[in-house]
C-alpha positions, -999 to 999 in steps of 0.1 A, spaced: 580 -209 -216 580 -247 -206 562 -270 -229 534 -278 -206 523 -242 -199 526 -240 -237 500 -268 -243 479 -248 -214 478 -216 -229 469 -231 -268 441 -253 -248 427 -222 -231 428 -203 -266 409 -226 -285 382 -231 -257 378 -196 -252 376 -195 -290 349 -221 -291 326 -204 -264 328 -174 -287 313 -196 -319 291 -212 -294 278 -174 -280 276 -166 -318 253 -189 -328 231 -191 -301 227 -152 -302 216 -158 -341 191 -180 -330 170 -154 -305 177 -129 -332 155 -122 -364 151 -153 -386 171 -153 -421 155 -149 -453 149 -182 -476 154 -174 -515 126 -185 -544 146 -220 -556 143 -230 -522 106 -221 -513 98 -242 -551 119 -271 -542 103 -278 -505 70 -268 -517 72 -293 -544 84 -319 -521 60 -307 -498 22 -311 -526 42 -338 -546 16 -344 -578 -4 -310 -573 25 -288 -575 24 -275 -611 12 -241 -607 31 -237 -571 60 -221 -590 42 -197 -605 20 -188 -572 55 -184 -550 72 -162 -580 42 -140 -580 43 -138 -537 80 -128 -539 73 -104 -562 49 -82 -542 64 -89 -508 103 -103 -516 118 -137 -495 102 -146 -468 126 -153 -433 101 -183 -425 80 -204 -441 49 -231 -423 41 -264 -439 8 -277 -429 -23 -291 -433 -60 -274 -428 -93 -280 -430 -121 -253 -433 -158 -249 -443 -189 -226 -447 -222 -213 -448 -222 -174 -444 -201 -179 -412 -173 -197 -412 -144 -218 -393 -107 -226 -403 -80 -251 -384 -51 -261 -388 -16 -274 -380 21 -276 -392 56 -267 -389 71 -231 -389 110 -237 -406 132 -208 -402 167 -207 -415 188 -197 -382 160 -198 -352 150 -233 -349 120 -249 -367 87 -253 -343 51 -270 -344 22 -245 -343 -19 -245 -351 -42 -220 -368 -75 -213 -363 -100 -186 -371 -131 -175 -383 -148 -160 -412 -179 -143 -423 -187 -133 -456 -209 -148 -490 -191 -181 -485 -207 -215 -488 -185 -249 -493 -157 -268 -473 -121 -279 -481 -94 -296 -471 -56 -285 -479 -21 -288 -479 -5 -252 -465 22 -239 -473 22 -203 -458 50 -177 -461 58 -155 -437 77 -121 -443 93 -96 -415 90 -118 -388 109 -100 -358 111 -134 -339 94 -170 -335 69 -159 -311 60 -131 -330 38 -159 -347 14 -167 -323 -11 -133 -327 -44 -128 -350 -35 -119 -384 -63 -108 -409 -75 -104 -444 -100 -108 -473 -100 -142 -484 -119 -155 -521 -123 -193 -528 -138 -205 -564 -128 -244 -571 -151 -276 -573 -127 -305 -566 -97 -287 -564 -68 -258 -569 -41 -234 -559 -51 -206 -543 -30 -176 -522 -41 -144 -503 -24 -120 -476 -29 -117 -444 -10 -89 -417 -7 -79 -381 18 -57 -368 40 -54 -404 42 -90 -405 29 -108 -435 15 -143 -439 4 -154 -474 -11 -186 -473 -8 -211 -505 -36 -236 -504 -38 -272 -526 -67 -292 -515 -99 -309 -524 -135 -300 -519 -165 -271 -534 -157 -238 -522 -174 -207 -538 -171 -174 -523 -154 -141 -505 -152 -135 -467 -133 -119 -441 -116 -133 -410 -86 -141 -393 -61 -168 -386 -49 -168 -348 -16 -191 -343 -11 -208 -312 15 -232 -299 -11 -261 -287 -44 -273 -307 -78 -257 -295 -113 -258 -312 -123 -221 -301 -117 -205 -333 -120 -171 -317 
């Protein structure tokens, strides 16, 4: 075997190699999002509310607890208020581990004995996600609010075995329990429905 057709055969080896990485890691992408452990959920969240952060630990403990690591997680900010009947919106960024990170909004309404309005930092977790787009649907739950000026706060919310619990810091008078929904979409809109 000639050195040249040596060269040629170790060149065609490592760039069939490299489109098998390449095939591997964009077929981990479209697949089911990895999960993220505790430490690392604490650390962005703390990065994430900075000063407010103290009981955050504790909330995300108790969350992984009941439902175990989340494969994604959604930073954001929201803004919600009240009288009977309600409206929520928001927007952040969905991080996953292996499937890319992407902007999204929230919205939905609420009804219930609910009276006040808030504003927050988000940091909601999301369990059993089957893929990215399995986001943007309507997930419901109960939700109860009791803070003047501020807090940390977390329900549940589901849809099709996936769970969202949302982890609320903000500001504002919020007293009450009501039930709604929080439909995800990948551009902003004002119908809450």
């Amino acid at each position: 075997m000639s050195h040249n057709s040596r060269r040629d055969l170790l060149l065609k080896g490592a760039v069939i190699a490299a489109g098998s990485v390449a095939g591997l890691s964009a077929s981990a992408q479209a697949g089911r999002p990895q999960k993220f452990s505790t430490n690392e959920l604490v650390d962005n969240g703390h990065r994430f509310f900075g000063s407010v952060s103290r009981g955050l630990a504790q909330v995300v403990e108790e969350a992984t607890k009941r439902w175990g690591q989340p494969n994604a997680y959604i930073l954001g900010q929201e803004a919600s208020g009240a009288f009977i009947a309600g409206a929520r919106y928001g927007e952040g960024v969905m991080y996953t581990r292996n499937a890319g990170d992407q902007k999204l909004y929230w919205q939905g309404p609420s009804l219930g004995f609910d009276a006040g309005a808030d504003g927050d930092r988000t940091m909601i977790l999301v369990y059993n996600l089957p893929s990215t787009n399995a986001i943007y649907q309507r997930f419901g739950g109960i939700d109860g609010s009791a803070y003047l000026v501020g807090g940390f706060g977390f329900t549940a919310l589901t849809a099709n075995d996936v769970v969202l619990v949302p982890i609320r810091s903000g500001v504002g008078a919020r007293l009450g329990l009501n039930l709604g929904y929080l439909k995800f979409t990948s551009s902003s809109t004002w119908n809450p429905f």
